[in-house]
TINU-526548 format. One record per residue (C-alpha): residue in one letter; x, y, z. Coordinates in Angstrom, 3 decimals. Example, Ala and Ser with C-alpha at 12.3 -4.5 7.8 and 13.67 -1.06 7.14 Angstrom:
<recs>
+------+----------+----------+----------+
| rest |        X |        Y |        Z |
+------+----------+----------+----------+
|    A |   12.300 |   -4.500 |    7.800 |
|    S |   13.670 |   -1.060 |    7.140 |
+------+----------+----------+----------+
</recs>
This chain:
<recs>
+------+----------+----------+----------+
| rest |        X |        Y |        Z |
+------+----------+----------+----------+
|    X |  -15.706 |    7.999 |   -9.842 |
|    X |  -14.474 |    8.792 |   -6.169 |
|    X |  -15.744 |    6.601 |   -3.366 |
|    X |  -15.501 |    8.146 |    0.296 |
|    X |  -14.264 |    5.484 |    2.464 |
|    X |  -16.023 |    4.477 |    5.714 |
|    X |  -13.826 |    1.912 |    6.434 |
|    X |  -11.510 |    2.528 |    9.893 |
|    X |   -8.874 |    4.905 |    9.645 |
|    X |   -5.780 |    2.284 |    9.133 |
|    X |   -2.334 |    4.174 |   10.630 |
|    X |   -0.956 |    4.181 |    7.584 |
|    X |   -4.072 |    6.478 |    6.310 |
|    X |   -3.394 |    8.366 |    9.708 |
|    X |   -0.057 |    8.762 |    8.557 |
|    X |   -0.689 |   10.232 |    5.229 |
|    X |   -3.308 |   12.620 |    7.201 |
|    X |   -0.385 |   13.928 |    9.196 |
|    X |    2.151 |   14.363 |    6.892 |
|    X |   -0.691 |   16.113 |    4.478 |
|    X |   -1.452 |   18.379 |    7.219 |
|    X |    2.578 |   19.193 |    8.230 |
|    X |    2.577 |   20.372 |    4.479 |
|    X |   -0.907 |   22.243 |    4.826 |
|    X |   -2.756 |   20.952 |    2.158 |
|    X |   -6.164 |   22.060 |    1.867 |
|    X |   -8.845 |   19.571 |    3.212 |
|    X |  -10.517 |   18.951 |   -0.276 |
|    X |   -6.859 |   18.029 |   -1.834 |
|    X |   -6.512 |   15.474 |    1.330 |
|    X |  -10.004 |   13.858 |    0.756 |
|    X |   -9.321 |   13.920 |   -2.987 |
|    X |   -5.630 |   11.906 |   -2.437 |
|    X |   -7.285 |    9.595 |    0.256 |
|    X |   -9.848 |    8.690 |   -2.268 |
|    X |   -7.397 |    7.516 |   -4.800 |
|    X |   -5.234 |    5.879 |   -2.579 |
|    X |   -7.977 |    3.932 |   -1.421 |
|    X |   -9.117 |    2.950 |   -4.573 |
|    X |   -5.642 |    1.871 |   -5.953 |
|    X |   -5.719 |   -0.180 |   -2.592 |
|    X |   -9.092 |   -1.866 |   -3.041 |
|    X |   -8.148 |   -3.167 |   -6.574 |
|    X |   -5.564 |   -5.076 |   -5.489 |
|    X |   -7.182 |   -5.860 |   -1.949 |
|    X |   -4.008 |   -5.224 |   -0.561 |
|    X |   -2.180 |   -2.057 |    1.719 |
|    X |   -0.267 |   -0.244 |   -0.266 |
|    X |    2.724 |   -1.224 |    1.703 |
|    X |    2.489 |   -4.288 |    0.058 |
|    X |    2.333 |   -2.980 |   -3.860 |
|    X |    4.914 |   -1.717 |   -5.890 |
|    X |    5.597 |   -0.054 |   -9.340 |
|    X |    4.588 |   -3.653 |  -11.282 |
|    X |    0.932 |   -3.020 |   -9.662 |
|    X |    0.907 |    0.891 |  -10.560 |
|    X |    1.398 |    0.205 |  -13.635 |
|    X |   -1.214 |   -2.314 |  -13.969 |
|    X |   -3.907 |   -0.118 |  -12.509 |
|    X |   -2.914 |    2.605 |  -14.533 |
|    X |   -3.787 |    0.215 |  -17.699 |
|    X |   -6.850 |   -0.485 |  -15.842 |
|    X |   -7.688 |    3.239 |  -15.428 |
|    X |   -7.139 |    3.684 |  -18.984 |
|    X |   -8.379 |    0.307 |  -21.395 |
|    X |  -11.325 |   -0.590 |  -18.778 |
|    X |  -12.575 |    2.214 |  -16.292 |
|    X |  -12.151 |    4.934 |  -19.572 |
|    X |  -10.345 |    7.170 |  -16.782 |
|    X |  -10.451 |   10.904 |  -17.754 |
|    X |   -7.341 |   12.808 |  -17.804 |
|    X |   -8.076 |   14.424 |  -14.688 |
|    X |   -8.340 |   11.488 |  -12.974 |
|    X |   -5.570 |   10.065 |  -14.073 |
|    X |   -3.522 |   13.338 |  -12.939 |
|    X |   -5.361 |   13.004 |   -9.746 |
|    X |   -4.107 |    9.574 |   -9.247 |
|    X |   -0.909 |   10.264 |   -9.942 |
|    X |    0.030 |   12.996 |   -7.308 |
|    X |   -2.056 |   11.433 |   -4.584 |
|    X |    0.414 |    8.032 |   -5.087 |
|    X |    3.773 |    9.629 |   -5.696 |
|    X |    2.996 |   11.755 |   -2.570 |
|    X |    2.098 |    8.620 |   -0.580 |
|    X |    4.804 |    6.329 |   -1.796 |
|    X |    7.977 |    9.272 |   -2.051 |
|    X |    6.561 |   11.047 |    1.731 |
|    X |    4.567 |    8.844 |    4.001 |
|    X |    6.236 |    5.721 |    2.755 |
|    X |    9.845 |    7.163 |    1.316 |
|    X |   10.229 |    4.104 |   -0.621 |
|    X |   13.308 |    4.428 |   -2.635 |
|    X |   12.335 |    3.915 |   -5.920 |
|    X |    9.957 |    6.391 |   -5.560 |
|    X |   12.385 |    9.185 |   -4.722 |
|    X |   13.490 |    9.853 |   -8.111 |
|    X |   12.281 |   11.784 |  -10.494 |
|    X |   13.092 |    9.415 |  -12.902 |
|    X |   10.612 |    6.718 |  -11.643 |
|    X |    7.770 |    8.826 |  -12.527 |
|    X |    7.515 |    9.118 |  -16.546 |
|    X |    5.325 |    9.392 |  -18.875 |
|    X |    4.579 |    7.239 |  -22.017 |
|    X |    6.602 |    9.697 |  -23.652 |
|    X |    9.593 |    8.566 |  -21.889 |
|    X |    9.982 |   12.608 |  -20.308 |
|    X |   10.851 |   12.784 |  -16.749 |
|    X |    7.448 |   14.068 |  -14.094 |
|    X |    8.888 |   17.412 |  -13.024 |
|    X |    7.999 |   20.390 |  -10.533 |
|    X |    6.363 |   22.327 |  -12.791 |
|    X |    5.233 |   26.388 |  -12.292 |
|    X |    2.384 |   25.340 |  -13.884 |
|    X |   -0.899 |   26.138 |  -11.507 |
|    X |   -1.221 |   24.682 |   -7.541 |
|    X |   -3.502 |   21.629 |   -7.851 |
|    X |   -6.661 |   20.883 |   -8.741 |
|    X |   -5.659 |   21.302 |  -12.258 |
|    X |   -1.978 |   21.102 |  -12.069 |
|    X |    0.262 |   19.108 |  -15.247 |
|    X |    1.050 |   16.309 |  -13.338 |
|    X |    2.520 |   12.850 |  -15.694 |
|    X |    0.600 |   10.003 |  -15.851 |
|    X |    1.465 |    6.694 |  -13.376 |
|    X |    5.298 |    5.647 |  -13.201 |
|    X |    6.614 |    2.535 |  -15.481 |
|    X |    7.825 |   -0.202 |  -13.117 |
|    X |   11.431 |    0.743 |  -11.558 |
|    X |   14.190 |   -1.869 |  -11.736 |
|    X |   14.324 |   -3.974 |   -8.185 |
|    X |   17.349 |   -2.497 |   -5.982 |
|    X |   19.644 |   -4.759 |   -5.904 |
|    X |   21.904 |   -5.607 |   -2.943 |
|    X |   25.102 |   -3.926 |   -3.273 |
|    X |   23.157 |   -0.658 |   -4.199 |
|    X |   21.174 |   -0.986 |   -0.910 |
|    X |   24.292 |   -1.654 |    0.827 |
|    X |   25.796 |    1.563 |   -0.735 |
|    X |   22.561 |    3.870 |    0.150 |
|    X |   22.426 |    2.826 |    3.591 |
|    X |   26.437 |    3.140 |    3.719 |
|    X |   25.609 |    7.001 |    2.432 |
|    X |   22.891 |    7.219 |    5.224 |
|    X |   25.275 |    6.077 |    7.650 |
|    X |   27.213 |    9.519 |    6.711 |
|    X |   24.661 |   11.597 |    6.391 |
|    X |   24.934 |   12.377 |    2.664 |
|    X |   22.417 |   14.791 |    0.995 |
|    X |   19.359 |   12.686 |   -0.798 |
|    X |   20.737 |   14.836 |   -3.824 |
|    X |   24.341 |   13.316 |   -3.545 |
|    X |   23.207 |    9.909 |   -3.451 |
|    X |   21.257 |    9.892 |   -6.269 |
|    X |   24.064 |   11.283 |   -8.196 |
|    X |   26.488 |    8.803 |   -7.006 |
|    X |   23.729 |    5.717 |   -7.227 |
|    X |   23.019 |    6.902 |  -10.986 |
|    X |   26.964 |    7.224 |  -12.199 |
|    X |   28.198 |    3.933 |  -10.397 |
|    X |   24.785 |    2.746 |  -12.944 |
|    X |   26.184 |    3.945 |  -15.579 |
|    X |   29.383 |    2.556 |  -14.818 |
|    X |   27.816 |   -1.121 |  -14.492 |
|    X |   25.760 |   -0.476 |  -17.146 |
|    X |   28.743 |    0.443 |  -19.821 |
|    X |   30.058 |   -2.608 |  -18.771 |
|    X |   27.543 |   -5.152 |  -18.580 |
|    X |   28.556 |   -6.199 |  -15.292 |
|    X |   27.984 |   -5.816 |  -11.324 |
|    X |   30.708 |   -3.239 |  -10.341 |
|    X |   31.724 |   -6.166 |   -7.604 |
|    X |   33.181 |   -8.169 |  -10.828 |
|    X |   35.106 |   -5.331 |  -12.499 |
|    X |   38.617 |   -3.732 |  -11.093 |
|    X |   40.845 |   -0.899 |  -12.452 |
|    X |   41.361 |   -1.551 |  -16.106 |
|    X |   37.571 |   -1.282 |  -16.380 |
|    X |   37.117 |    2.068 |  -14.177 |
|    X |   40.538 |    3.211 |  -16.370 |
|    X |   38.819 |    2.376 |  -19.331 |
|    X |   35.274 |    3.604 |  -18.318 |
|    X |   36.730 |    7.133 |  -17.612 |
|    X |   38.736 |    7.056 |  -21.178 |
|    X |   35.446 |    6.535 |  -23.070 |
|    X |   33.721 |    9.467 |  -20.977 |
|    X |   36.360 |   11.915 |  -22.154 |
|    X |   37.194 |   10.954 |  -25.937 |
|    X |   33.240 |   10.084 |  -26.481 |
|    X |   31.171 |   11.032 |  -24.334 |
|    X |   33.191 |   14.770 |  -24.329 |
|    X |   32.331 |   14.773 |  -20.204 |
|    X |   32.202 |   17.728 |  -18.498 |
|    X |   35.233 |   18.275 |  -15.570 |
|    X |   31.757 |   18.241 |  -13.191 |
|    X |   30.531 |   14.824 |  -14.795 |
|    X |   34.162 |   13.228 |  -14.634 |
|    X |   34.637 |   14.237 |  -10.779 |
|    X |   31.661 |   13.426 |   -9.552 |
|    X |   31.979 |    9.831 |  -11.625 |
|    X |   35.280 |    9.694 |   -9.477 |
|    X |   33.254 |   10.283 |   -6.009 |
|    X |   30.674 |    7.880 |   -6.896 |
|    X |   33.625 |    4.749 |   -7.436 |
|    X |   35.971 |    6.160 |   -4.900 |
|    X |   32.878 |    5.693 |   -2.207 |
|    X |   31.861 |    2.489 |   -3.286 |
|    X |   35.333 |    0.480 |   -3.958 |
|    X |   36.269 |    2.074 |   -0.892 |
|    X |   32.966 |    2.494 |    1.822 |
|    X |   30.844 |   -0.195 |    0.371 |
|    X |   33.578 |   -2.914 |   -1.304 |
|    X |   35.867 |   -2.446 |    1.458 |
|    X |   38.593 |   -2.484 |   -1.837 |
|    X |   40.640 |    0.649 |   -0.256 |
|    X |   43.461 |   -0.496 |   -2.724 |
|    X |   41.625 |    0.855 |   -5.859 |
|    X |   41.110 |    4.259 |   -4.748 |
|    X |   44.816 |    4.743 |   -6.675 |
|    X |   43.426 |    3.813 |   -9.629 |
|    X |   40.371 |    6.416 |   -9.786 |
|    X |   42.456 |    8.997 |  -10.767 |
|    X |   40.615 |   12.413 |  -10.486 |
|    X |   40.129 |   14.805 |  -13.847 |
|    X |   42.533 |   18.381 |  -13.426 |
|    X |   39.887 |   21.431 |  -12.502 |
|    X |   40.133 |   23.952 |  -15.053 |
|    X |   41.166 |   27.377 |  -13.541 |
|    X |   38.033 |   29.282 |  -14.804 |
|    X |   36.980 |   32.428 |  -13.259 |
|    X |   33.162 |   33.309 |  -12.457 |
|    X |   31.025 |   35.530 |  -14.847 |
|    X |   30.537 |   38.585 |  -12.849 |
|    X |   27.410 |   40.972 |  -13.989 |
|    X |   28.358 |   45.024 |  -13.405 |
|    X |   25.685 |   46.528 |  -11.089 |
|    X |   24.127 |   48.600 |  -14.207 |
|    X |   23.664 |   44.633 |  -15.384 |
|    X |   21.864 |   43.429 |  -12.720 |
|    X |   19.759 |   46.405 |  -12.394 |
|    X |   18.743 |   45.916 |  -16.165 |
|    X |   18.699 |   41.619 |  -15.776 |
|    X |   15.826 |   42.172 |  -12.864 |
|    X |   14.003 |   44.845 |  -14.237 |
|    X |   13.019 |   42.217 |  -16.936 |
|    X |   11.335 |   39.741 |  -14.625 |
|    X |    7.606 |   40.560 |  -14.545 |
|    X |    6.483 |   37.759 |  -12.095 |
|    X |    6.812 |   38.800 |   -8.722 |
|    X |    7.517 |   35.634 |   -7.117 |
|    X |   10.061 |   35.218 |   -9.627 |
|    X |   12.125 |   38.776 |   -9.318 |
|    X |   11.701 |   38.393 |   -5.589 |
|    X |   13.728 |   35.143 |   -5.405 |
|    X |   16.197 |   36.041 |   -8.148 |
|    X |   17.033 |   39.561 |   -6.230 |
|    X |   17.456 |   37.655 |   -2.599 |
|    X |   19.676 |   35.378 |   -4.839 |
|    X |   21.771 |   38.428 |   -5.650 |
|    X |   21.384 |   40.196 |   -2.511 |
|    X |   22.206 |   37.644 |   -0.033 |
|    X |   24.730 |   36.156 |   -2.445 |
|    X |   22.561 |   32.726 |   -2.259 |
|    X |   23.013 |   29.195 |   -4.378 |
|    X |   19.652 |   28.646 |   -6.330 |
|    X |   19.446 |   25.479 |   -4.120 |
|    X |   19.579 |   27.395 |   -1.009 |
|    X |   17.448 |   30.518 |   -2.082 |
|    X |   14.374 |   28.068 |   -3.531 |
|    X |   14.226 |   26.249 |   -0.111 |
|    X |   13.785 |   29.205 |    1.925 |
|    X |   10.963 |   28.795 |    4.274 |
|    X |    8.716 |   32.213 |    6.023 |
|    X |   10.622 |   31.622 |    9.184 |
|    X |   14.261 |   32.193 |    7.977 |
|    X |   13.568 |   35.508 |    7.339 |
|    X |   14.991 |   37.009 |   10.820 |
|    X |   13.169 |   40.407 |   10.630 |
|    X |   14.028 |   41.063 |   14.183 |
|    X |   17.876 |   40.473 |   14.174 |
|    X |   17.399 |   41.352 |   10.057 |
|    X |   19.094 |   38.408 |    8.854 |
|    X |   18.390 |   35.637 |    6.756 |
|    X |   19.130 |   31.692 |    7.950 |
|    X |   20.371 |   29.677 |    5.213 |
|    X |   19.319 |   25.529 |    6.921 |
|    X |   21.519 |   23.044 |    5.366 |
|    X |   23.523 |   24.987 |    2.756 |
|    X |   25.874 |   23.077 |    0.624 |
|    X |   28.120 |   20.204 |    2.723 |
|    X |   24.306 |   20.433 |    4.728 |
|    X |   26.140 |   23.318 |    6.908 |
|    X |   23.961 |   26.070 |    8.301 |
|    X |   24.745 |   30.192 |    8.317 |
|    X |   23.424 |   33.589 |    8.666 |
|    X |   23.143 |   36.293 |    6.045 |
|    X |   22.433 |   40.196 |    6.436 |
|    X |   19.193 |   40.918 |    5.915 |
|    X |   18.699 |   44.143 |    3.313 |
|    X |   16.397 |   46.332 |    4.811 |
|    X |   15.081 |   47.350 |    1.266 |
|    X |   15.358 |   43.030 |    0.678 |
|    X |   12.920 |   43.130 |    3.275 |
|    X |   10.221 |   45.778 |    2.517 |
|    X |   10.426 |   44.007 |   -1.185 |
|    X |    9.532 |   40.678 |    0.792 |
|    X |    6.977 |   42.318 |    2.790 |
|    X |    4.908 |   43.187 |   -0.171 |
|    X |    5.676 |   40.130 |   -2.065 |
|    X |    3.868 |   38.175 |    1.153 |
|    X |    0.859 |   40.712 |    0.899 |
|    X |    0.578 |   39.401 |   -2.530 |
|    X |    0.685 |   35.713 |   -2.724 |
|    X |    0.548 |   34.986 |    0.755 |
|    X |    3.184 |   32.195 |    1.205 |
|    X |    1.999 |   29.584 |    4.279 |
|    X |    5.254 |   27.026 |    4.714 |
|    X |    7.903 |   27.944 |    1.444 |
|    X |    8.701 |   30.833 |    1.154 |
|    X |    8.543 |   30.414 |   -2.675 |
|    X |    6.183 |   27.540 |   -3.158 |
|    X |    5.993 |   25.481 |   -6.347 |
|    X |    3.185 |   24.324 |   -8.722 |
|    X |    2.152 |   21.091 |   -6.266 |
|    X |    0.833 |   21.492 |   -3.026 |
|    X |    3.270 |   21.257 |   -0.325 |
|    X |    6.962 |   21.702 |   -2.245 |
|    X |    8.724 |   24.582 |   -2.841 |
|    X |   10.211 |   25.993 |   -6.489 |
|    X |   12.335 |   23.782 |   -8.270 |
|    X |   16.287 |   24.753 |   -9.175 |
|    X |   15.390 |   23.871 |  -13.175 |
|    X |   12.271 |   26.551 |  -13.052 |
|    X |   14.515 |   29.420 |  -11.664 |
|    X |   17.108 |   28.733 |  -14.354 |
|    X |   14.839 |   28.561 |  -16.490 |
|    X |   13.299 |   31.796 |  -15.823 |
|    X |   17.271 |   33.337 |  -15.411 |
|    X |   17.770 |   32.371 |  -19.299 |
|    X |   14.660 |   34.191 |  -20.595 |
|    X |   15.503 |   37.354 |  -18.270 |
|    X |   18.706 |   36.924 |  -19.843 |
|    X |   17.733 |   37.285 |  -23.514 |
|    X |   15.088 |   40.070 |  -22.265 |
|    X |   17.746 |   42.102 |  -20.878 |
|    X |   20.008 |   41.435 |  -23.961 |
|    X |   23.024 |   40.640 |  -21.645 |
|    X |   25.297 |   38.941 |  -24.427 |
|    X |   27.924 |   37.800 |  -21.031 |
|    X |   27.615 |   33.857 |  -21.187 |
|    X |   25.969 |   34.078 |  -17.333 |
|    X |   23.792 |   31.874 |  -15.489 |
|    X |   21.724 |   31.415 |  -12.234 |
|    X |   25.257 |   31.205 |  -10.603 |
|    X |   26.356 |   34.521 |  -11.703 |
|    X |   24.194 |   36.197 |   -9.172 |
|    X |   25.915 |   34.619 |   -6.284 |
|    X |   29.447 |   35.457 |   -8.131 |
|    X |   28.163 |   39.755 |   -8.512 |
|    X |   27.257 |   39.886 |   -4.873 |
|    X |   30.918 |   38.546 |   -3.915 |
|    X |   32.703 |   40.716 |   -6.230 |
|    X |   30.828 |   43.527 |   -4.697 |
|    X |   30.744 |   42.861 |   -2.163 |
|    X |   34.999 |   42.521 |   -2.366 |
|    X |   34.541 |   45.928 |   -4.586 |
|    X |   32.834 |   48.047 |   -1.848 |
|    X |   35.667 |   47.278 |    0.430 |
|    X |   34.499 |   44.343 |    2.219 |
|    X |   37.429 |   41.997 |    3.149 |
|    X |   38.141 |   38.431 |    1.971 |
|    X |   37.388 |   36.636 |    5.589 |
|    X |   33.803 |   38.690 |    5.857 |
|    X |   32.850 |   37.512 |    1.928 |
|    X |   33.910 |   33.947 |    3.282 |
|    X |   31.313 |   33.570 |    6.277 |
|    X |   28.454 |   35.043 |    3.857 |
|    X |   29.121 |   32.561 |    0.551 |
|    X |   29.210 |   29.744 |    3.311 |
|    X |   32.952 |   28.470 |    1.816 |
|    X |   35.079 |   25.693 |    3.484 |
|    X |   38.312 |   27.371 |    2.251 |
|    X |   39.328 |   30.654 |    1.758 |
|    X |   41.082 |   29.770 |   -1.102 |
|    X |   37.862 |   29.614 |   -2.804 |
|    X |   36.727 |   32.905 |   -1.724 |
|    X |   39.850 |   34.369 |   -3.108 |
|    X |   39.150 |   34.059 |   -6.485 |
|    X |   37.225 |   37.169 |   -6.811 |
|    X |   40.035 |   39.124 |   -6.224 |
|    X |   41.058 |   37.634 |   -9.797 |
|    X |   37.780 |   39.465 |  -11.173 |
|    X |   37.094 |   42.375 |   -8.859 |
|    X |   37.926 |   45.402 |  -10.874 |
|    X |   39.741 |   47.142 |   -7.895 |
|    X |   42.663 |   43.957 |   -8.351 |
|    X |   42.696 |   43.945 |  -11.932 |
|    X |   42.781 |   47.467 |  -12.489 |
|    X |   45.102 |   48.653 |   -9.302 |
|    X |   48.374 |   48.678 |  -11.247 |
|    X |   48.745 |   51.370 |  -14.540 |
|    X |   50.031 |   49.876 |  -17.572 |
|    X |   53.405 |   50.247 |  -18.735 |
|    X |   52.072 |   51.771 |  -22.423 |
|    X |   51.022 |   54.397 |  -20.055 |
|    X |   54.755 |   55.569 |  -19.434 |
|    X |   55.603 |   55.365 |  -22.887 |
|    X |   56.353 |   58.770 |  -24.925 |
|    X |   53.041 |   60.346 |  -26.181 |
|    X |   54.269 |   60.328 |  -29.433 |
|    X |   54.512 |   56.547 |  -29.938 |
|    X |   50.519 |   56.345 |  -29.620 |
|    X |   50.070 |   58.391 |  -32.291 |
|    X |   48.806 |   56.007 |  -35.635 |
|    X |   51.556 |   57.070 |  -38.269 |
|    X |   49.654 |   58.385 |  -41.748 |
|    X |   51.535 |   56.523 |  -45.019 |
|    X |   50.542 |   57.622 |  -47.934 |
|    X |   49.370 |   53.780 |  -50.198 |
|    X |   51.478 |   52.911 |  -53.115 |
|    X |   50.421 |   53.689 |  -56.302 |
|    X |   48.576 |   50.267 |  -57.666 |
|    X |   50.710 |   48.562 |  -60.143 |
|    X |   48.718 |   47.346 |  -63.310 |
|    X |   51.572 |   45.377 |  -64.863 |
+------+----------+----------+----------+
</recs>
């Protein structure tokens, strides 16, 4: 049962009131997290500055074998700590998603399930391996520079995985084990170009940021990028692909997607004030390479938007998620892309992506020129950009084909009259 505290507020309960309130969670979900905090705290007579993972998951076996905790409150429990330890706290081992599983072994995920009370929300989180460190050394080198919290997960998990195939610290192991760490990813493991580069980034970093070994960046060799060019949907395509997304919030955010030619990571962390109805453009905060930029706001975008916000009334996200306080995940938009998909009975082998690769091409169709189409996708190099003239139908199909020039009477299919069979 939940026990109202009438203890002193403590600044670290301040703390959690504040950041509760930046993300405008309703009072009864802030009493309700307090609560549980508090309780997790009084167990172990201790702030929970002081506990860790070991200690959540010992008072989620006391929740469960002695105080007979109820699902609910077990849910309850859950999102109040992750929110306390990943927010107010930003522990690292809390930041992953992989800290949080469930006895299942299945990562906690943003679900679109509904906002809480009630939500799915996994049980406590198994106790996380102690940083060790050189990994703490290479975070707070990746601080240093700014990196995404995205991009050092990534590189933190492959340099694992490099370790781990190994048995060994990566301080103890030189090139013959990277060279024969990135042999076994492509003749077993059958990695991915993306999975073998961004191995390459994670290594190249730490040999050369965090080991100081500059010397062994000429032995990461990187993998050749294939020359693959985007799936691009025809306009009569993406008319039928959105007509076949019923949920509102989820056609609305697939179509400003397409119509501001946005990354699903860019269009799911859209807040109410980047849509510029004034100037009518859109601001795109920390795009990919954490660079900002403007976008043309559709006027017909925005009278869809303008309804969509009469209808489910959007406070901080602009597309809020299933938890109080986040926005959408990437994984629940694909998700809802590949059923759309099927719906639509689009048999071109497109994804999420493709979206963002139909507005450039056009975009690049329509007349617009190369530079322009550059600014809007938000790319470094033009070079980049200049692949869609590789797809746009006005490039491919600009020249006439020599069969064209040939005599008429060479396209004509010759009538032979078959053989007579031969039964001997």
């Amino acid at each position: 049962p939940s026990m109202k505290s009438t203890t002193r507020t403590t600044p670290l309960r301040q703390r959690m009131i504040d950041d509760m309130k930046a993300r405008h969670l309703r009072p009864d979900t802030q009493q309700l997290y307090l609560n549980r905090v508090a309780e997790f705290a009084a167990h172990f007579g201790k702030s929970p500055e002081l506990l860790g993972p070991e200690e959540i998951h010992t008072y989620r076996a006391h929740l469960i074998v002695q105080e007979k905790a109820t699902g609910a409150v077990l849910k309850e429990t859950v999102s109040a700590l992750r929110f306390l330890y990943r927010v107010t706290l930003g522990n690292p081992w809390a930041i992953a998603d992989t800290v949080w599983i469930d006895d299942a072994g299945a990562a906690a995920k943003d679900s679109e399930g509904p906002p809480f009370p009630g939500a799915v929300l996994p049980p406590l989180p198994c106790p996380a391996a102690p940083t060790t460190p050189l990994r703490q050394r290479m975070i707070e080198d990746m601080r240093v520079r700014n990196f995404a919290l995205n991009t050092q997960n990534n590189y933190v998990q492959q340099v694992a995985k490099f370790s781990e195939y190994h048995g060994k610290s990566p301080e103890l192991l030189g090139p013959e084990e990277i060279r024969g760490y990135q042999v076994y990813l492509v003749d077993q493991k059958h990695a991915s170009w993306s999975v073998l580069n961004l191995t390459v980034c994670a290594l190249r970093f730490l040999y050369r940021v965090t080991l100081g070994k500059g010397w062994m960046i000429e032995h990461i060799p990187y993998a050749r990028k294939p020359k693959k060019l985007p799936v691009v949907l025809s306009l009569e395509e993406v008319a039928r692909f959105l007509e076949a997304v019923l949920n509102i919030k989820h056609r609305v955010i697939l179509m400003i997607a397409y119509a501001a030619g946005l990354r699903v990571s860019e269009a799911v962390a859209l807040r109410i004030g980047d849509i510029d109805s004034d100037r009518m453009v859109i601001r795109v905060e920390e795009g990919k390479g954490r660079k900002d930029r403007y976008i043309g706001l559709s006027p017909r975008l925005l009278a869809l938007l303008r309804e969509y916000w009469k209808i489910v009334r959007p406070t901080n996200w602009l597309f809020p998620g299933g938890r109080p306080g986040t926005h959408i995940t990437r994984s629940a938009v694909q998700q809802v892309y590949r059923k759309a998909r099927a719906v639509a009975g689009l048999r071109k082998q497109a994804t999420a992506r493709s979206l963002r690769h139909s507005f450039a091409t056009h975009l690049l169709e329509a007349g617009t020129d190369v530079r322009t189409i550059q600014i809007l996708l938000g790319h470094r190099s033009l070079e980049t950009t200049a692949r869609y003239m590789h797809v746009s139908t006005q490039t491919v199909r600009a020249a006439a084909s020599p069969l064209d020039s040939l005599p008429s009477t060479i396209l004509e299919i010759p009538v032979t009259t078959p053989p007579k069979p031969r039964h001997f």
